[in-house]
C-alpha positions in Angstrom: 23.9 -26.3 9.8 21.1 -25.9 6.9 18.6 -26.7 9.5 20.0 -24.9 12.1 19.8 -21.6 10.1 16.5 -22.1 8.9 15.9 -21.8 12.9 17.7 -18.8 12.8 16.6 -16.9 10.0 13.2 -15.1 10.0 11.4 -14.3 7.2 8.2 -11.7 6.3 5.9 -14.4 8.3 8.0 -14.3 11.3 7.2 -17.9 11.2 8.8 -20.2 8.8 8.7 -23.6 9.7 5.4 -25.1 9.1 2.1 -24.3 8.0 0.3 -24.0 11.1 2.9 -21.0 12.1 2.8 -19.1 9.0 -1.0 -18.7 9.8 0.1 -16.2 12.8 1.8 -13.7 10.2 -1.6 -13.5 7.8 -3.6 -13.0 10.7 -1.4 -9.4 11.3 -0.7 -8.4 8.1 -3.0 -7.4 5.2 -3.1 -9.5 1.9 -4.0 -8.0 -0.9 -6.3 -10.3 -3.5 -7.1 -9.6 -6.8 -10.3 -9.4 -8.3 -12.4 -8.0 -10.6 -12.0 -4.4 -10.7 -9.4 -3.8 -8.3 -6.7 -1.3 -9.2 -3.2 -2.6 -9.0 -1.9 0.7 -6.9 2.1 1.3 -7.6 3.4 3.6 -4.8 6.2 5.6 -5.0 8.9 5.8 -2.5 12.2 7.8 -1.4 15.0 8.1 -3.1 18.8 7.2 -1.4 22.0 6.4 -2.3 24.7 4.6 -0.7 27.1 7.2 -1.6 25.7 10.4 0.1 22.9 8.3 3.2 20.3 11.5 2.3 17.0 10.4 1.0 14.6 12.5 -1.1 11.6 12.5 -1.8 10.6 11.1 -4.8 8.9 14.0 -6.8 12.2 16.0 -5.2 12.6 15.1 -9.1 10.7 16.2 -12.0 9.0 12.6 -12.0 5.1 12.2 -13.3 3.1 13.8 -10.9 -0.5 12.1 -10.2 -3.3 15.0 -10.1 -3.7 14.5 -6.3 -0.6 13.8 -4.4 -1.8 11.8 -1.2 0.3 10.5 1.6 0.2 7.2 2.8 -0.3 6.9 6.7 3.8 6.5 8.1 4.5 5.2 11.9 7.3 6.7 13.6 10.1 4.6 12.8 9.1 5.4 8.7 9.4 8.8 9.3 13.0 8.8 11.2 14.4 6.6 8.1 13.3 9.1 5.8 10.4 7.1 3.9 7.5 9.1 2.2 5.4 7.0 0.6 3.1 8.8 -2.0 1.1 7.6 -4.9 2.0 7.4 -8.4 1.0 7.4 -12.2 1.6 3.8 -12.4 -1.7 2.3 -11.9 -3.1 -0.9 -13.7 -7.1 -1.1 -13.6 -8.1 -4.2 -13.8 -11.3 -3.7 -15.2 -12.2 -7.4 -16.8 -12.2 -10.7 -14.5 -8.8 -11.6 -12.9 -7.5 -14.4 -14.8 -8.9 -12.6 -18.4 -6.0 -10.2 -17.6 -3.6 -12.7 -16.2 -3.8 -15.3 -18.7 -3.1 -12.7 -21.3 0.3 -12.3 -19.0 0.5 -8.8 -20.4 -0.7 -5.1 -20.0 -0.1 -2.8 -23.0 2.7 -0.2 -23.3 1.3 3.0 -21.6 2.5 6.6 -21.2 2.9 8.4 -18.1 3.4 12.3 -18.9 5.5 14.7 -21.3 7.5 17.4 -20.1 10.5 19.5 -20.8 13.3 19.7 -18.6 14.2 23.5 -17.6 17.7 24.1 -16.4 16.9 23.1 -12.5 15.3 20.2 -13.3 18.3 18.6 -15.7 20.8 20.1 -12.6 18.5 17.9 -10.1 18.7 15.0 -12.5 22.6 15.2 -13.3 23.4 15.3 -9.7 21.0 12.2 -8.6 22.6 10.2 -11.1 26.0 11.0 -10.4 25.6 10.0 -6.9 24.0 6.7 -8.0 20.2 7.4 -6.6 17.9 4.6 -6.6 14.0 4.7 -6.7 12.0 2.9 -4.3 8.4 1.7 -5.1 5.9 -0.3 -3.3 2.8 -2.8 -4.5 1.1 -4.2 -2.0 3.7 -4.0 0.5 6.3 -5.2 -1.9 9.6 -3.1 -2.8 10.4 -2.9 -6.4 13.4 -4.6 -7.4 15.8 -5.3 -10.0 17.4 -8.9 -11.0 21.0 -9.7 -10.8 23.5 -12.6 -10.9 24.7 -13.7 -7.8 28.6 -14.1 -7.9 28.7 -17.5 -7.5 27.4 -18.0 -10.6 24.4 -20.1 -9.1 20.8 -19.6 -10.3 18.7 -18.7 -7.4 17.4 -15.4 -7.3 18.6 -12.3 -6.1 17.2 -8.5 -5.7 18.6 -5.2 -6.0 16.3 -2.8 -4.2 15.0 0.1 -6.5 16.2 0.9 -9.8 18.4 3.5 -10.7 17.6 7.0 -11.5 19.6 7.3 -14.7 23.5 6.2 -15.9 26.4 8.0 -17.9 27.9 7.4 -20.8 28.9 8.7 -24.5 27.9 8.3 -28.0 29.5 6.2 -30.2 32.8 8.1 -31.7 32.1 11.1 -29.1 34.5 11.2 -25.6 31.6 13.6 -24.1 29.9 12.0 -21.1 26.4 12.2 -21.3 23.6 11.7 -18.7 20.5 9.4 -19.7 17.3 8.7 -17.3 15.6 5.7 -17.4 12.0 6.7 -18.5 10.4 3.3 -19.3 9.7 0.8 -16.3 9.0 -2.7 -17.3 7.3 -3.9 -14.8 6.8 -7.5 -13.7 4.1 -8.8 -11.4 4.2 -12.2 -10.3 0.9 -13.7 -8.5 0.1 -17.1 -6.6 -3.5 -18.4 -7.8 -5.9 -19.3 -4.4 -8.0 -21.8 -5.6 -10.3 -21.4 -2.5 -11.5 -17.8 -3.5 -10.6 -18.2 -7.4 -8.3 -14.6 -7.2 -5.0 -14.3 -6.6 -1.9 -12.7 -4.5 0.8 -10.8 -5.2 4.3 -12.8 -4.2 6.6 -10.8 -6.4 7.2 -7.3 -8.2 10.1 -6.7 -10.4 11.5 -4.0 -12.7 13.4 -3.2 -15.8 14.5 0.2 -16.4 15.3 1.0 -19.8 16.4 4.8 -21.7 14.6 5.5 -24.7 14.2 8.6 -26.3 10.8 8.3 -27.4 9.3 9.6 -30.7 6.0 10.4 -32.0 4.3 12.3 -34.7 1.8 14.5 -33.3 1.3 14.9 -30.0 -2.3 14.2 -28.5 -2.7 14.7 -24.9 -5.9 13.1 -24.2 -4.7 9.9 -26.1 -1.1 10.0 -26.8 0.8 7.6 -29.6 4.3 6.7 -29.6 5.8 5.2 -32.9 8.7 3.8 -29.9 5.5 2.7 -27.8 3.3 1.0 -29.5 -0.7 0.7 -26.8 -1.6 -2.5 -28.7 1.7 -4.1 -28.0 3.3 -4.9 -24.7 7.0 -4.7 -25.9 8.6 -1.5 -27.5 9.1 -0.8 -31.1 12.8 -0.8 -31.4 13.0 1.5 -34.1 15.3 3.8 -31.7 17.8 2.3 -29.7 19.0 5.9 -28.7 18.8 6.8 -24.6 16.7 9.9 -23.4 19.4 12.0 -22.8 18.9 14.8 -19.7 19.5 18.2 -20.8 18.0 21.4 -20.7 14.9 21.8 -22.7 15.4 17.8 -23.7 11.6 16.5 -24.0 11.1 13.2 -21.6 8.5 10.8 -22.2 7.7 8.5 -19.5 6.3 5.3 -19.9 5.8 1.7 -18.5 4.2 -1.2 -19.6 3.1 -4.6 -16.6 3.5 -8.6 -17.4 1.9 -10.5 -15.1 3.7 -14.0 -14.2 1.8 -17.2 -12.5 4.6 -18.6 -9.5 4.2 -21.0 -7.4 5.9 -19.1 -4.3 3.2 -18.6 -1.6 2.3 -15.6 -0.3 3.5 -16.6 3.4 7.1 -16.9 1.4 6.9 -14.4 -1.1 10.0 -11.9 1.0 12.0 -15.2 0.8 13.5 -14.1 -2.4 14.0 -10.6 -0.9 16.2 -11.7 2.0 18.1 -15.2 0.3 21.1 -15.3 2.8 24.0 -16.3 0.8 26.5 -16.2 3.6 25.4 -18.1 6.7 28.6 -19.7 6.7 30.2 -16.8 8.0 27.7 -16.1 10.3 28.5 -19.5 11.7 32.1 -18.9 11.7 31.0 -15.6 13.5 29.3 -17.2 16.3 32.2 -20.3 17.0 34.6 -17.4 17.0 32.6 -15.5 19.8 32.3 -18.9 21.3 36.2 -19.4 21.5 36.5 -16.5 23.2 33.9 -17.1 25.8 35.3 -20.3 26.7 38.6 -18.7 26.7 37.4 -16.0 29.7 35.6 -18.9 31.2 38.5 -21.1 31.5 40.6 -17.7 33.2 37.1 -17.3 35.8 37.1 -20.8 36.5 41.0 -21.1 37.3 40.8 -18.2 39.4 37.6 -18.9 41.2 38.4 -22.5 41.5 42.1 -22.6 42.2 43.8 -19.0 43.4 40.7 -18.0 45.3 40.1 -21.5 47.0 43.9 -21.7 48.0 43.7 -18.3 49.8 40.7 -18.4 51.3 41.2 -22.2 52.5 44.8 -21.1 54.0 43.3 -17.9 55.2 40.9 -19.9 57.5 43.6 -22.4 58.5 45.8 -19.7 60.7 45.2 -21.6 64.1 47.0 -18.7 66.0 48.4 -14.9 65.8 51.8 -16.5 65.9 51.6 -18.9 62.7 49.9 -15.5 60.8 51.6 -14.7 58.0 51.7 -11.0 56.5 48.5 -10.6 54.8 49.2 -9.3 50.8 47.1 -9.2 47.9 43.6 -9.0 47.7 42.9 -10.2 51.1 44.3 -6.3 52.4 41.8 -4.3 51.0 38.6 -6.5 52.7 37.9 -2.7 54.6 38.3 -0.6 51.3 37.1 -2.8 48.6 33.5 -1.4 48.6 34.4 2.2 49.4 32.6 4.7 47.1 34.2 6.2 43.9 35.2 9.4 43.3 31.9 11.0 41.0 29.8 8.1 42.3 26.9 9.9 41.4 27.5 10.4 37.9 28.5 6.3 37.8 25.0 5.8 39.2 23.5 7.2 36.2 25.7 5.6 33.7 24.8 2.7 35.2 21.0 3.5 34.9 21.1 4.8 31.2 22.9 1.2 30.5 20.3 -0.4 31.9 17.7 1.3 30.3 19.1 0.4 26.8 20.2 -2.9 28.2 16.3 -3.7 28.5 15.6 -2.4 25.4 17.9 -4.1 23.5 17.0 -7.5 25.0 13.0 -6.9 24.4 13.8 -5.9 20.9 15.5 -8.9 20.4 12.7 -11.0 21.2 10.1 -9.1 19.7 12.6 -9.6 16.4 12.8 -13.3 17.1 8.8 -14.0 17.0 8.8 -12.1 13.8 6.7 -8.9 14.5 10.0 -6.9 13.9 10.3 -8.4 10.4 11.9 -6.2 7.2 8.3 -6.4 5.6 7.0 -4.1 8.5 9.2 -0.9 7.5 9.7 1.4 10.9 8.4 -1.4 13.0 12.4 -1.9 14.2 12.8 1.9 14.5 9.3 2.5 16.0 10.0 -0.4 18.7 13.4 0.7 20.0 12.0 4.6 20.5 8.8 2.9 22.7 10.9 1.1 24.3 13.5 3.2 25.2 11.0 5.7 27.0 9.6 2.9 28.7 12.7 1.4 29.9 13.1 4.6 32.0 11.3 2.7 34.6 14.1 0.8 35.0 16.7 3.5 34.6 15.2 5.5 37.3 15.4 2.0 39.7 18.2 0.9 39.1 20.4 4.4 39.0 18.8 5.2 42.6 19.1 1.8 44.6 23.3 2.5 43.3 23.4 5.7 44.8 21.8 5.0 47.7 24.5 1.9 48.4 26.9 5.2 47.5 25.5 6.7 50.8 24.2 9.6 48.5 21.6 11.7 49.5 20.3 13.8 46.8 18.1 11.4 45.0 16.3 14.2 43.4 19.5 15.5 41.6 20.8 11.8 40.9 17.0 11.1 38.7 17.1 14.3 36.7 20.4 13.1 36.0 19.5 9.8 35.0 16.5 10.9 32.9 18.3 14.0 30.9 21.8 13.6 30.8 22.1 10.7 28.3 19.1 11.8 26.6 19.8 15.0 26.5 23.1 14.8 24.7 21.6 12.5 21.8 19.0 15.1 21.3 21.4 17.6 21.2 23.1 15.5 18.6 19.9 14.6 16.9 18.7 18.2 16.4 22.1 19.5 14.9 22.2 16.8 12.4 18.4 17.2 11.4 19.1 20.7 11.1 21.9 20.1 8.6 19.8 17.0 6.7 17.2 20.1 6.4 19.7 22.5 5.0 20.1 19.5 2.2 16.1 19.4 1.7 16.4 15.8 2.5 13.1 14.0 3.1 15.3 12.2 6.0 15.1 15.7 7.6 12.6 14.5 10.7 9.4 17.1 10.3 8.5 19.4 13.6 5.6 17.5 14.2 7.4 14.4 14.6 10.0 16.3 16.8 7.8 17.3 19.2 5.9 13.6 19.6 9.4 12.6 20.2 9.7 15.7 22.9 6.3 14.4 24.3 7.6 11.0 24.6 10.4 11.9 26.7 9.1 14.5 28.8 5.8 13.1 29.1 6.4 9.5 29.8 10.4 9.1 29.9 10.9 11.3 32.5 7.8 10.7 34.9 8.8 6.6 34.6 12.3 7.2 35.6 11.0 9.5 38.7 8.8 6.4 39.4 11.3 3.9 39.1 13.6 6.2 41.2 11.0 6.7 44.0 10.8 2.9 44.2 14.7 2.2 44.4 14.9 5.0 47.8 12.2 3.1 49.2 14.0 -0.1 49.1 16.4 -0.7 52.1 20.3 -0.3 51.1 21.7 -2.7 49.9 24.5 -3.7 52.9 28.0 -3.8 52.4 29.3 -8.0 53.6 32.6 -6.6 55.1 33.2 -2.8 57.0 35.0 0.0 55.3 37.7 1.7 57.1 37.8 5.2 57.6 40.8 5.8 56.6 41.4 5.1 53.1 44.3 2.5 52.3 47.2 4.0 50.3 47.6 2.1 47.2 50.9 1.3 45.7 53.0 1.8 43.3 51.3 -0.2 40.2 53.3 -1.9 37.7 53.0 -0.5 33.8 50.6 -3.1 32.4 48.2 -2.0 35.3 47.8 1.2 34.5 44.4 2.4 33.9 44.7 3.0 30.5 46.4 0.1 29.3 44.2 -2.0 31.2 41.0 -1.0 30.0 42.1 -0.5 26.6 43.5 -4.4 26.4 39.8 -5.4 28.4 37.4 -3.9 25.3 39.5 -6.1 22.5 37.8 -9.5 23.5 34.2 -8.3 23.1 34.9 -6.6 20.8 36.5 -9.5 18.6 33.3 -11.5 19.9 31.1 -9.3 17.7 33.2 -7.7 14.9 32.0 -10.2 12.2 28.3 -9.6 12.6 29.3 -6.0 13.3 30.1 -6.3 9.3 26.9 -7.0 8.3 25.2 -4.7 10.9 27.1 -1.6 9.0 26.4 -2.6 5.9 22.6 -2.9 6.2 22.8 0.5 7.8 24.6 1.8 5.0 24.3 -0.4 1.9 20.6 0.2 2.1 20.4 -4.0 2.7 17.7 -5.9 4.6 19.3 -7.2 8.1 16.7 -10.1 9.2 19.1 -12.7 11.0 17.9 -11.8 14.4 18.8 -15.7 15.5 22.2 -14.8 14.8 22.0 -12.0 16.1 20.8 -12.2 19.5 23.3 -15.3 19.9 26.5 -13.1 19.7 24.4 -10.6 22.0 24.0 -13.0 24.3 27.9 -14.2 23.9 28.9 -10.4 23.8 27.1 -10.2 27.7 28.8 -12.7 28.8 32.6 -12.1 27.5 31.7 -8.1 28.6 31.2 -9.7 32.3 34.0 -12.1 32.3 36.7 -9.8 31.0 35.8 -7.7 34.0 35.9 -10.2 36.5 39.2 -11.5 35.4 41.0 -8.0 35.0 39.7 -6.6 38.2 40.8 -9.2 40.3 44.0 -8.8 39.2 43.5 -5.3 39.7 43.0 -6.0 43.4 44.9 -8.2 43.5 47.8 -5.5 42.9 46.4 -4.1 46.1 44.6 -1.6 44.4 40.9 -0.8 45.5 39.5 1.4 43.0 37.8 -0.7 40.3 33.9 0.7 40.2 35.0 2.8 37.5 37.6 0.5 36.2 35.1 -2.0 36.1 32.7 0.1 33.9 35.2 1.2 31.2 37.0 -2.0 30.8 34.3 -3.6 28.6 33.0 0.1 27.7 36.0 0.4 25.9 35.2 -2.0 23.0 32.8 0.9 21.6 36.4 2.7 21.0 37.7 -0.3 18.9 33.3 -0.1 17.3 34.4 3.4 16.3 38.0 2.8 14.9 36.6 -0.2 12.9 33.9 2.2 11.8 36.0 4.7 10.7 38.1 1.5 8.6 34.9 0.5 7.1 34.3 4.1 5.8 37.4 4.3 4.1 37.3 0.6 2.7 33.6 -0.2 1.8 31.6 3.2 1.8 32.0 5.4 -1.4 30.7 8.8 0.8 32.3 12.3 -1.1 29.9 15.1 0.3 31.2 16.5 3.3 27.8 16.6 4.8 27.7 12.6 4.2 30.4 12.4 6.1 29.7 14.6 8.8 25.8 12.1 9.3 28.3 9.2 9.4 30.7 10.3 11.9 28.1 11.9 14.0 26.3 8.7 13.9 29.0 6.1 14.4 29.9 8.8 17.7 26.0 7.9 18.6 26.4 4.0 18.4 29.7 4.2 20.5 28.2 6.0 23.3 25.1 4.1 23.1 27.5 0.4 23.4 29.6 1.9 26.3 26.5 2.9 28.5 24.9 -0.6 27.5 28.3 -2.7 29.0 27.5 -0.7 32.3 24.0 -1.6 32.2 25.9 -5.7 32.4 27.7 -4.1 35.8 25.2 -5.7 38.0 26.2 -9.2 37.0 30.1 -8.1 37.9 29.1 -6.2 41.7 27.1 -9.6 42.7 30.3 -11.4 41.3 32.6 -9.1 44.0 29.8 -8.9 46.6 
């Protein structure tokens, strides 16, 4: 299985396998070499928390503020996670050859700034640190991270991302809790030597936050000198162990100090370390679940198809005369009311066009994931992709939502495609506005700017919309697709219908299959989302996609014929909420895994989690509709 996840596992090169491949990340992505007099740049990030999912920016705090405070160019998908990446204080000039500095393995203590906290700024501090923020930086493309022990006691490496902003305690003999920041960063910059170009790459960068409360004699601005800090030295003078406590008018001293570290890790590897999968075993387990199932629902279609179905049709086709005819029962009644419309059959159209619209996404992601391009190192490139995408797929929407309606016998196709391109849409804008508006009332940097709300307005009105009219006008011109057998014009009166096939019971028992196909990497999904984790393992992933697609299709095939076979005809929208109805058992396991893994207290937290668990479930029930066509060629 080693090899097999190595297959299935993607890492910053997109490519892991041999050296020839790895070339096809380096030739997209910007290395950075080091040589003589280039600045080692240290960018500053948000900052989150897994306890409240609101990002701020990072001089939200009273942080060391550079004279000019630039922006780094952000693509879309950077933007809707909430990243502002800005520069920082912490710059290393490397103003001697390269390997004068790195064989030295050390750059002096330095000192950032000196301030006094005021009241709002100890308030901001207190709060950030009680709900566990992190800081986020960047060097060439590399997140900052802290070491930790993996549980298993083994001694492989394993990141944190971002440091935290401060911790709590008390003073020896003293019950009071205190708050302390961490005001020296230790920072640690591993580099690969190229012995083609004699420079070198950066493969690592690491951090160590410590507390000190600094102390120095006089105070020179120009050049300042720490006794605690000592410019000749890289480590610090422990002659006070005592924390920089945050209070009001409490004097911080920030300061930092680099080591630079030779490693043999090459630069095509160097986000290896970053995304070390410890648990592929239960991914594995994951997938022969999913598989169990799948063979489970294909055994039922087989039996039915290859036995019950075979038997009636073959005795069906026997009857040599009226007289020998038996009373017809079952399934074989409704042959003249089986492809009657459905009640609303307009509004099923476009639920099925939205689902194939994110159906097509989701698959094109997937592979664009696979070859690497969508890999963790390229932050925004997942979110950027699915939001193309999306308004591209409308094509499709528009197509496949009109040649429906058209087999409906509808006539309006002009109302069906505004349906199609604004209903769905529409409501997760809605939703997307409301909570922006409350992210802004927080003065989160995840609060999406106007700007960046109307490109996302342009996108949809200006290409969403005209490609689902396109796609739309290209489904009407299409002949209809004919019904095989006549519908009466009388419609049939169903019977009475025994308890377990009800509606409700019956689609509610039809979503706990797929649903149970995917629950396990559903774990892991959620907690990348959440736990502000990397999720890479798109192998994995697209397998139980692929397994999902295929239980979601057989559980419908397999409840609606008994459905008809109970002599009742009206399964189009049966058929679509039978395997929509796993995103009810996505939202109840949602709702456990707030409650069991998730440590959210702010009510607003809470209301971003709901609202966008709410989002996910609509999203997975359009997407099993957008599967329907597999189950109307099956019935067909």
């Amino acid at each position: 299985m080693t090899g097999m996840s190595k297959l299935l596992n993607f890492s910053e090169n997109g490519c892991k396998l041999t050296n020839a491949e790895r070339k096809c990340y380096q030739t997209r992505k910007h290395h950075h070499l080091i040589s003589h007099g280039d600045p080692l740049q240290v960018k500053v990030n948000k900052l989150s928390s897994t306890k409240t999912q609101l990002p701020y920016d990072y001089y939200y705090l009273n942080y060391c503020k550079p004279k000019h405070i630039q922006n780094s160019a952000e693509n879309l998908g950077e933007v809707l996670r909430g990243d502002r990446i800005e520069n920082s204080v912490y710059t290393v000039s490397i103003a001697v050859p390269t390997y004068a500095i790195l064989d030295k393995e050390e750059l002096p203590c330095k000192v950032g700034c000196k301030f006094k906290l005021d009241a709002q700024s100890a308030k901001n501090f207190k709060e950030k640190i009680d709900d566990e923020y992190r800081v986020n930086m960047i060097l060439d493309n590399l997140p900052v991270a802290v070491l930790r022990q993996r549980r298993d006691g083994s001694q492989s490496t394993t990141y944190e991302h971002g440091f935290r902003v401060g911790f709590k305690g008390n003073y020896a003999g003293s019950k009071e809790e205190k708050y302390f920041i961490n005001n020296h960063l230790s920072f640690r910059v591993m580099y690969h030597k190229d012995l083609e170009t004699d420079s070198a790459r950066i493969v690592g960068f690491e951090v160590t936050p410590n507390s000190i409360n600094h102390e120095y004699k006089k105070w020179d601005e120009k050049n300042p000198q720490l006794t605690t800090c000592n410019q000749n030295t890289k480590n610090i003078i422990q002659g006070s162990t005592v924390p920089q406590e945050v209070d009001t008018d409490k004097e911080v001293v920030f300061t930092y100090d680099v080591t630079f570290k030779e490693s043999d890790i090459k630069w095509a590897s160097r986000w290896d370390t970053y995304l070390l999968m410890n648990d592929d075993q239960i991914h594995w387990f994951s997938i022969i679940n999913s598989l169990m199932i799948v063979l489970f629902l294909s055994g039922m279609v087989a039996m039915i198809m290859m036995r019950t179905l075979y038997r009636d049709i073959a005795n069906y086709n026997q009857l040599d005369s009226q007289d020998e005819a038996q009373e017809e029962t079952g399934w074989k009644l409704l042959h003249g009311d089986v492809f009657r419309a459905p009640s609303k059959s307009g509004l099923l159209s476009v639920y099925v066009g939205t689902g194939v619209q994110i159906l097509g996404m989701t698959f094109v992601t997937m592979i664009f994931a696979l070859l690497g391009f969508l890999s963790p190192s390229n932050r925004g490139g997942l979110m950027t992709a699915l939001v193309l995408l999306w308004v591209f797929s409308g094509l499709f929407a528009g197509y496949s939502s009109a040649r429906l309606y058209k087999m409906f016998k509808g006539t309006e196709w002009k109302k069906n495609t505004l349906k199609t391109a604004f209903m769905f849409p529409g409501i997760l804008f809605a939703i997307f506005f409301v909570l922006n508006a409350i992210i802004w009332g927080e003065k989160s940097s995840g609060a999406v700017p106007f700007g960046t709300m109307f490109a996302l307005v342009c996108l949809w009105f200006g290409i969403s919309v005209p490609l689902v009219f396109v796609g739309s006008y290209l489904g009407f011109k299409k002949p209809v697709v004919e019904d095989p057998v006549k519908t009466n014009k009388i419609p049939r009166q169903v019977p009475e219908q025994a308890w377990y096939m009800q509606p409700v019971f019956s689609i509610l028992i039809g979503g706990i299959l797929p649903f149970g196909a995917v629950f396990i990497e559903l774990f892991f999904i959620l907690t990348s989302i959440w736990l502000n984790q990397f999720y890479y393992i798109f192998g994995f992933l697209f397998i139980v996609f692929v397994i999902l697609i295929i239980t979601c299709a057989e559980i419908t095939v397999v409840l609606c014929y008994f459905q008809l076979c109970s002599e009742d005809y009206h399964w189009w929208w049966r058929a679509y909420l039978t395997a929509g109805s796993s995103a009810l058992y996505l939202f109840l396991y949602s709702i456990f895994y707030f409650f069991t893994k998730l440590e959210i207290t702010k009510l607003v937290s809470g209301i971003l989690y709901d609202e966008h668990e709410e989002e996910e479930n609509d999203v997975a029930e359009v997407e099993r509709e957008g599967r329907k066509g597999i189950i109307d060629i099956s019935y067909a």
